[in-house]
C-alpha positions in Angstrom: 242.7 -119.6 108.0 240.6 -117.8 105.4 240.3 -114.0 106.8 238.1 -113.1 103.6 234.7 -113.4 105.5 236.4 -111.6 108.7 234.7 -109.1 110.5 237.5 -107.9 112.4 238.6 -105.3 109.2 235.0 -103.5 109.8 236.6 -102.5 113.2 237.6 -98.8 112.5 237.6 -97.1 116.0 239.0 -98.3 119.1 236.8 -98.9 122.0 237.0 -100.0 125.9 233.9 -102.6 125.4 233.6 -105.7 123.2 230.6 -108.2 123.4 231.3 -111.3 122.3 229.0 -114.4 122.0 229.1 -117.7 122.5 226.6 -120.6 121.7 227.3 -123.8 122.3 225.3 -127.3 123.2 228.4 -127.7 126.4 232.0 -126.1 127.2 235.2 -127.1 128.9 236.4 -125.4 131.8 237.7 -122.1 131.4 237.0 -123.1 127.8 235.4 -120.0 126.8 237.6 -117.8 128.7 240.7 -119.2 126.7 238.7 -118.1 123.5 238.7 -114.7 124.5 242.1 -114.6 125.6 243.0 -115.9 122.3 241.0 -113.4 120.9 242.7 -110.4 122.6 246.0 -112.0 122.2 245.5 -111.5 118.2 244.5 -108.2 118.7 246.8 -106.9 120.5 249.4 -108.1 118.4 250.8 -111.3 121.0 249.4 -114.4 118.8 248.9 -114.3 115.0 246.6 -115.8 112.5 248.9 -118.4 112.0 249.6 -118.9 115.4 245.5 -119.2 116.2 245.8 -121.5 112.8 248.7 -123.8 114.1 246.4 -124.3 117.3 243.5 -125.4 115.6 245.3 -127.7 113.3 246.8 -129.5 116.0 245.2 -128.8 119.2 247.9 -126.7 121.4 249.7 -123.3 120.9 253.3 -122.7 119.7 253.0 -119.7 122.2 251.5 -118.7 125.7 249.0 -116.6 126.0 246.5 -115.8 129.3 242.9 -116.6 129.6 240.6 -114.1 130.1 240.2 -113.1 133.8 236.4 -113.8 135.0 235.3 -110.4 135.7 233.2 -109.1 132.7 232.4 -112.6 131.2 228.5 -113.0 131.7 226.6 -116.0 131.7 223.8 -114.4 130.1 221.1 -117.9 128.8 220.4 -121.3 129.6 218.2 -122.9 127.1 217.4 -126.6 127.5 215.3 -128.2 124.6 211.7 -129.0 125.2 212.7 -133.3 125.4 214.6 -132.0 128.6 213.2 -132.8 131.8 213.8 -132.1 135.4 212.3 -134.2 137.9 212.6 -131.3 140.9 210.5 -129.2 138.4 206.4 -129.2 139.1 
């Protein structure tokens, strides 16, 4: 993984609160929830960058690590493009 670009090194203070966001055009269950897991595993130190690196390369972990429990994970927009339509919609 190239870390050059990474934002995480700007982190100077630690904090109880994180927002992260997510865009996508569809997920898989519990999809984004394993993304922050993974996230929080590298930060505190349980997964490394080569760990996260190894996953992406081949599509599974060398090591465990917990998904992110649902409380505090908001669904916060829906946006369907305009050639999108709903027939229950008047």
């Amino acid at each position: 993984l190239d870390t050059s670009n990474s934002f995480a090194s700007a982190v100077t203070t630690a904090t109880s609160t994180y927002r992260i966001t997510v865009t996508g055009d569809r997920f898989l269950y519990k999809m984004v929830r394993f993304m922050v897991g993974a996230l929080v595993a590298v930060g505190t130190h349980k997964l490394t960058l080569e760990d996260m690196e190894f996953a992406l390369d081949n599509g599974s972990f060398n090591k465990q690590f917990v998904c992110a429990p649902p409380h505090g994970l908001t669904l916060r927009d829906v946006t369907y493009n305009d050639d999108i339509q709903f027939d229950w919609i008047y």
